[in-house]
C-alpha positions as CSV (number, residue, x, y, z in Angstrom):
1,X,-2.7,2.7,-19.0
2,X,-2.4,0.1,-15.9
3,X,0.7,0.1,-14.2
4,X,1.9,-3.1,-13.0
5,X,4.5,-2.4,-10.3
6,X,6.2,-3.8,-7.2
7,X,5.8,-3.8,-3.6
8,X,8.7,-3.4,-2.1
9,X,8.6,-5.4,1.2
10,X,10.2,-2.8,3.8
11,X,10.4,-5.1,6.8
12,X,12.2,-7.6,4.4
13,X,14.1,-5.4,2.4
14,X,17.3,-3.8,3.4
15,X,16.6,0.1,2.1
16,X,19.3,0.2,-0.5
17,X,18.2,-3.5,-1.6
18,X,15.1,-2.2,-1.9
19,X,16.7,0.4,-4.3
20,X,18.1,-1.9,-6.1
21,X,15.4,-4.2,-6.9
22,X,13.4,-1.3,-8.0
23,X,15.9,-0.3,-10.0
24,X,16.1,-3.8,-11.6
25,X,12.7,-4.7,-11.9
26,X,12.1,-1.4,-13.9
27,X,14.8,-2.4,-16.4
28,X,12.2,-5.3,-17.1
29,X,9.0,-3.9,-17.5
30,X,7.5,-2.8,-13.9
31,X,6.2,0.8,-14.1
32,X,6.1,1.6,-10.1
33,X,6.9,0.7,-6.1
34,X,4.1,0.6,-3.9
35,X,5.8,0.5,0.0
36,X,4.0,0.6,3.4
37,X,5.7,2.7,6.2
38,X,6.7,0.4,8.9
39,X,8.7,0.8,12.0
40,X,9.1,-2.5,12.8
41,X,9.0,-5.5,10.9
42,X,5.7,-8.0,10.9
43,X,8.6,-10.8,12.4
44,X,12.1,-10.7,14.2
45,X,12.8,-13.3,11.1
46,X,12.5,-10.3,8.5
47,X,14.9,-7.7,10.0
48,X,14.3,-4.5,8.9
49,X,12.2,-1.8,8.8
50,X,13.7,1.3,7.0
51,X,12.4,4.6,7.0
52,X,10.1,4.3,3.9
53,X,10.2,8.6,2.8
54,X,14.1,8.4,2.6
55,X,13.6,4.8,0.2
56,X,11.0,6.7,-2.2
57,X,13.4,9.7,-2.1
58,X,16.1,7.5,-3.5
59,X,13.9,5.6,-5.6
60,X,13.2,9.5,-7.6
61,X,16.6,9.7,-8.3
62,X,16.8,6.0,-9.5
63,X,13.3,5.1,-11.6
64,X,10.8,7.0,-13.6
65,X,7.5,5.3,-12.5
66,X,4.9,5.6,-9.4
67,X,6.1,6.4,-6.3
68,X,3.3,5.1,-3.7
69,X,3.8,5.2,0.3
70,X,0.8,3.6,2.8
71,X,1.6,5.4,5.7
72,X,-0.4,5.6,9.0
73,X,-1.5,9.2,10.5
74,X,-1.8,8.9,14.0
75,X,0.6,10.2,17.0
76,X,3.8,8.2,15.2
77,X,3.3,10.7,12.1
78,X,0.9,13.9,12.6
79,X,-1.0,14.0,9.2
80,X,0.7,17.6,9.0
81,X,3.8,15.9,8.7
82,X,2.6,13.1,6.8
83,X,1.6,16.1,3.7
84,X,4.4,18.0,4.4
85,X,7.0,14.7,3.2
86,X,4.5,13.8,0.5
87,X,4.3,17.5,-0.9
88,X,8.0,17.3,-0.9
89,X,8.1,14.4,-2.9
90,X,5.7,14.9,-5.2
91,X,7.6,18.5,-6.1
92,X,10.9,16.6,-6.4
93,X,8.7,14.1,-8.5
94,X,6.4,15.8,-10.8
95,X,2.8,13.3,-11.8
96,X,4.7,10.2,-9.8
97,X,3.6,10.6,-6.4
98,X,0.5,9.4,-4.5
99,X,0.1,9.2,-1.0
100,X,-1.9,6.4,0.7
101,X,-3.0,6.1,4.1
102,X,-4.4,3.8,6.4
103,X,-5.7,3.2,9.9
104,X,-2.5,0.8,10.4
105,X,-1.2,-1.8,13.0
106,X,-0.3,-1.8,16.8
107,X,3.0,-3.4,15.8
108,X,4.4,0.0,14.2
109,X,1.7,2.5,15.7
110,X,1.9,1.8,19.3
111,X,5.9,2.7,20.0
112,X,5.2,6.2,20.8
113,X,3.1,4.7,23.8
114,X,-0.3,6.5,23.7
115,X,-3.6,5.3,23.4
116,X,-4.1,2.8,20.5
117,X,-7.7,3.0,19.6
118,X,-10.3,0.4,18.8
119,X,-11.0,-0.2,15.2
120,X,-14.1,2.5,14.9
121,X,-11.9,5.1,16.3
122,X,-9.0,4.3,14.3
123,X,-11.5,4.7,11.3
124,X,-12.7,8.3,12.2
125,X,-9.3,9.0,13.2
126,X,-8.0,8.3,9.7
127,X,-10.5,10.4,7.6
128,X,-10.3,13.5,9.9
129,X,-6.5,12.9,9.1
130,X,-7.4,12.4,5.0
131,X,-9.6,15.7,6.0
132,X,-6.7,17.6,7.5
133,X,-4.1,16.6,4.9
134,X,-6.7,17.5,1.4
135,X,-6.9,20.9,3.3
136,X,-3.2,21.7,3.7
137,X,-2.8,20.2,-0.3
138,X,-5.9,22.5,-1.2
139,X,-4.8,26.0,0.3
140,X,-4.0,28.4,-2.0
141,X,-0.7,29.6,-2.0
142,X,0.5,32.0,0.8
143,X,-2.7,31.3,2.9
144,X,-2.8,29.4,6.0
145,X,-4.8,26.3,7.1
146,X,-6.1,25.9,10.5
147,X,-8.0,22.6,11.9
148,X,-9.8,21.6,15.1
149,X,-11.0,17.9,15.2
150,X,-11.5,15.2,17.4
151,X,-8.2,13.5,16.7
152,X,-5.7,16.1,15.5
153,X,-5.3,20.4,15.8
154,X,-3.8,21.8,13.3
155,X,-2.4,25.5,14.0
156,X,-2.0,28.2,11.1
157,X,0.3,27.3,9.1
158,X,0.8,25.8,5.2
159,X,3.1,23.9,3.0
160,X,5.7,25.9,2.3
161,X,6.9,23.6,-0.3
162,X,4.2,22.3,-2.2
163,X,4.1,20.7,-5.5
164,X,2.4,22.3,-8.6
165,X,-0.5,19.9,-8.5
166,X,-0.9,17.8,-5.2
167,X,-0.8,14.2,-5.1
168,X,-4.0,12.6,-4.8
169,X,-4.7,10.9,-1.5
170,X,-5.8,7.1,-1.5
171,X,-7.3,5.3,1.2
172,X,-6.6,1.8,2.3
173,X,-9.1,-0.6,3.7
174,X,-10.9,-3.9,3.0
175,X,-13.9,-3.1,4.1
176,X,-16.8,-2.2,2.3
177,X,-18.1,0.5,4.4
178,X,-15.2,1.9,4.5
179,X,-14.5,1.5,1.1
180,X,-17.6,3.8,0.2
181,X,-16.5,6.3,2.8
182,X,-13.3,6.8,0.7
183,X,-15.4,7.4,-2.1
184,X,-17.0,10.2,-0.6
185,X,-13.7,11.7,1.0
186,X,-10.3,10.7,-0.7
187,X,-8.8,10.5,-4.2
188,X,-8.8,6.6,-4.6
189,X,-8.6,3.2,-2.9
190,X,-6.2,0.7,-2.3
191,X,-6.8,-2.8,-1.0
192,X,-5.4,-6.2,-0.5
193,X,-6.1,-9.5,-3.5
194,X,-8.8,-10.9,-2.3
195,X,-11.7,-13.4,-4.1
196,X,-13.1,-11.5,-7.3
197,X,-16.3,-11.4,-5.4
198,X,-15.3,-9.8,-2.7
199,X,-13.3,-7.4,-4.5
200,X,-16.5,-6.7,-6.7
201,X,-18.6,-5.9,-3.9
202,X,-15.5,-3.6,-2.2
203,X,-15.2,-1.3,-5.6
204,X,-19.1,-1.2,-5.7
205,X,-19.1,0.1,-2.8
206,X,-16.4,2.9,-3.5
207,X,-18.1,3.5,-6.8
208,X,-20.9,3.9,-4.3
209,X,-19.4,6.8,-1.8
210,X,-18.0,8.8,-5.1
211,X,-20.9,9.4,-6.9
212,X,-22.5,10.3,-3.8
213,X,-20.0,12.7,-3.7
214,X,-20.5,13.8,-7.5
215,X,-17.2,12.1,-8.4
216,X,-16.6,9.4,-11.2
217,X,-15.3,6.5,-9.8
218,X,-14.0,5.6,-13.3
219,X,-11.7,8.0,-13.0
220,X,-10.1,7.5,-9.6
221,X,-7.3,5.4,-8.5
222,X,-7.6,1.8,-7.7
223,X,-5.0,0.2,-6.2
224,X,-4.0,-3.9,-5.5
225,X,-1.3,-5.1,-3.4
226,X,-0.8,-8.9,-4.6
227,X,1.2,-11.3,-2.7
228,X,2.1,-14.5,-5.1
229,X,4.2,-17.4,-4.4
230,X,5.8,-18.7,-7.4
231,X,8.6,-21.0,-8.1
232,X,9.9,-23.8,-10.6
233,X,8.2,-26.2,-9.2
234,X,4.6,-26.3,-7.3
235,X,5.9,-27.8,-3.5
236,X,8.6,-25.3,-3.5
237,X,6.0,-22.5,-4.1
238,X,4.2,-24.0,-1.2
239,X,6.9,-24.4,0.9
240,X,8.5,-20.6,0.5
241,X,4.9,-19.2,1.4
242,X,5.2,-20.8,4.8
243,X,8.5,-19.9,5.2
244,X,8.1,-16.2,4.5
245,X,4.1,-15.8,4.6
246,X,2.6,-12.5,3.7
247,X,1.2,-11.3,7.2
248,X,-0.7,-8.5,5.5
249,X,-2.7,-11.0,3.4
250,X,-2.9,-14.0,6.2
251,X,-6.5,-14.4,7.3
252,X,-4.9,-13.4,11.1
253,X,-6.4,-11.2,13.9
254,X,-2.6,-9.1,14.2
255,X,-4.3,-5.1,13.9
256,X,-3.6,-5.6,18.4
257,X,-0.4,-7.6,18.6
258,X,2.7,-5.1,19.4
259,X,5.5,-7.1,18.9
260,X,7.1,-9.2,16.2
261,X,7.7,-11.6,18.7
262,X,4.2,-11.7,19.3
263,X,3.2,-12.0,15.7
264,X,5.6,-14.5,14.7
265,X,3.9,-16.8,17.4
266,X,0.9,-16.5,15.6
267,X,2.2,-17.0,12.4
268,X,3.7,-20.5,12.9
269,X,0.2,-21.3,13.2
270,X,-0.7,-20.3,9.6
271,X,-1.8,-23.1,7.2
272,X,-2.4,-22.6,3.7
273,X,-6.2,-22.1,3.6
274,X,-5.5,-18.7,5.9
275,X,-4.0,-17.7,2.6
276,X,-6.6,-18.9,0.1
277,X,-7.7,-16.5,-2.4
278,X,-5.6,-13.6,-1.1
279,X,-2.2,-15.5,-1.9
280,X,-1.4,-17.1,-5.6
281,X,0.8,-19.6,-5.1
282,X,1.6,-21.6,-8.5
283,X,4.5,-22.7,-10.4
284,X,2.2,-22.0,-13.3
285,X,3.1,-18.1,-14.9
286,X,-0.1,-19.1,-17.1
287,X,-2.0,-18.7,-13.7
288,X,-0.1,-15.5,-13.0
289,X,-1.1,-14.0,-16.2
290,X,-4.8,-14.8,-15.8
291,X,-4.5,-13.6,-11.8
292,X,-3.5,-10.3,-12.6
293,X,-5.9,-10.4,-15.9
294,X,-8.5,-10.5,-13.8
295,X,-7.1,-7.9,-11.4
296,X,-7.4,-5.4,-14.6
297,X,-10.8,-7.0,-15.5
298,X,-11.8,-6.0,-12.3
299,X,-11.2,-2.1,-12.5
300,X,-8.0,-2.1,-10.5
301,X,-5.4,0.2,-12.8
302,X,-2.5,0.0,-10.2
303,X,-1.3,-3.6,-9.7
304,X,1.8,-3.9,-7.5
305,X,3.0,-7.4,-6.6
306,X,5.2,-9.3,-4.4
307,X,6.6,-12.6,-4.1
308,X,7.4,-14.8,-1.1
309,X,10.3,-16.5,-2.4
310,X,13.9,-15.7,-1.5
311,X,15.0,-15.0,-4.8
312,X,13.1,-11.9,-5.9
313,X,15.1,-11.6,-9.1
314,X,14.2,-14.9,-10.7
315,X,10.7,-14.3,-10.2
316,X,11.1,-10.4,-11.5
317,X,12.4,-12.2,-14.3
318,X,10.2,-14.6,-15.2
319,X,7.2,-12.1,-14.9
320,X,9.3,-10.1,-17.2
321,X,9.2,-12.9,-19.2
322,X,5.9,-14.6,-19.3
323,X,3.6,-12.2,-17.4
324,X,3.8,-8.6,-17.9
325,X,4.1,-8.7,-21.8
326,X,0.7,-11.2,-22.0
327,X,-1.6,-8.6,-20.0
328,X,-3.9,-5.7,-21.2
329,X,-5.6,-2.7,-19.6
């Protein structure tokens, strides 16, 4: 079965907002949350950026679906701790937690004030990390892991508390190269809506790097992040994306900026066509059924979704309404 969940919007969200809506959207047919792990928000305008282990720690207690985190190992979060807060929550969650990872942003990734690498290195940086964390997950119990890379040292040590079976680690990218690397070396992909084609030629790719590795790619995660913009009416849908644009999904060079400051001047030069074919934005729920259709046509078995507007419970409801029941895995 394909879940259809949300994305909670961290740097938008108050945490126990975030709770809430969760909690609400579940009541009407979402199966999962899907939140990134920012310390800062994309823009001032947003205003928050909770911690997102002690959100998903709530949300346990609150909802019965997914539990997904995209968090970044680097010198902000050791991957050692990074496995040691997802073991704990997948053993306080038992077959609801996966832990995604990702090369990440200057924006959150640079406060600790060391060396933010160029893209290539924050590539290799992230798989020695999905390396480092599959090992401490792998161990067997009472045995200690030890790792020397390029990036991160790990000394003896283990998860003390570990779940019974780990959670399976999912990379993030766009890319298709690295898309087929996370074949060979992680669990399962996530990635950003995009044009079908490129989509296609991203899970080819992944399909690609896991059979390389032996592995069936028809049986590993794929994930979706979808931003949408829908309202009543189709110039208010407009409108509400420009007002609260999806940074993540705006064609925008913002991996180097490190401060929202700095990205919200960017922003305000966003058009519509940075946003076309990553962003839905229609008044039509007819175009939001056959957008996440194809999602599910695609391969993709974990949708999570987002809206732009500022009323995130209208729109939960009328996906309730008019979406979710119309779509098929």
């Amino acid at each position: 079965m394909a879940t259809i969940g949300l994305a909670a919007m961290l740097e938008a969200l108050h945490p126990r907002d975030a709770v809430e809506l969760a909690v609400y959207a579940q009541e009407r047919g979402f199966g999962g949350v899907m939140a990134t792990d920012r310390y800062q928000p994309w823009t001032a305008r947003q205003g928050q950026a909770g911690f997102v282990w002690n959100v998903l720690g709530a949300l346990g207690e609150r909802t019965e679906g997914d539990l997904g985190p995209v968090a970044v190992p680097g010198s902000r979060m050791h991957p050692a701790v990074l496995a040691q807060a997802s073991a704990t929550l997948a053993a306080m969650n038992p077959g609801r937690h996966w832990l995604g990872v990702a090369s990440g942003d200057a924006v959150d990734e640079h406060v600790t004030g060391d060396y933010w690498p160029e893209a290539p290195g924050r590539i290799a940086r992230l798989f020695e990390a999905v390396d480092l964390i599959r090992k401490l997950f792998a161990a067997p119990a009472g045995r200690d892991v030890r790792f020397a890379g390029q990036h991160f040292r790990l000394e003896a040590t283990r998860l003390w508390t570990a779940p019974e079976t780990a959670p399976q680690v999912l990379v993030a990218t766009g890319g298709p190269v690295t898309a087929r690397r996370a074949g060979r070396q992680a669990d399962g992909l996530i990635t950003m809506a995009a044009p079908p084609e490129r989509l296609e030629v991203l899970l080819d790719r992944f399909g690609a790097g896991a059979r390389e590795a032996g592995k069936d790619p028809d049986a590993m995660p794929k994930v979706v992040q979808v931003p949408v913009s829908w309202a009543p009416d189709a110039t208010r849908a407009q409108e509400q994306l420009l007002a609260n644009p999806p940074i993540g999904a705006a064609r925008l060079p913002r991996s180097d900026l490190r401060s929202p400051h700095d990205v919200a001047a960017v922003a305000r030069l966003l058009r519509p066509d940075d946003f076309a074919g990553r962003v839905l934005v229609s008044d039509d729920l007819g175009e939001h059924r056959a957008h996440l259709q194809r999602l599910l046509d695609l391969g993709f078995d974990r949708v999570y979704v987002h809206d732009a507007g500022p009323d995130p419970r209208a729109w939960i409801d009328a996906y309730a309404s008019d979406v979710l029941p119309h779509l098929t895995a």
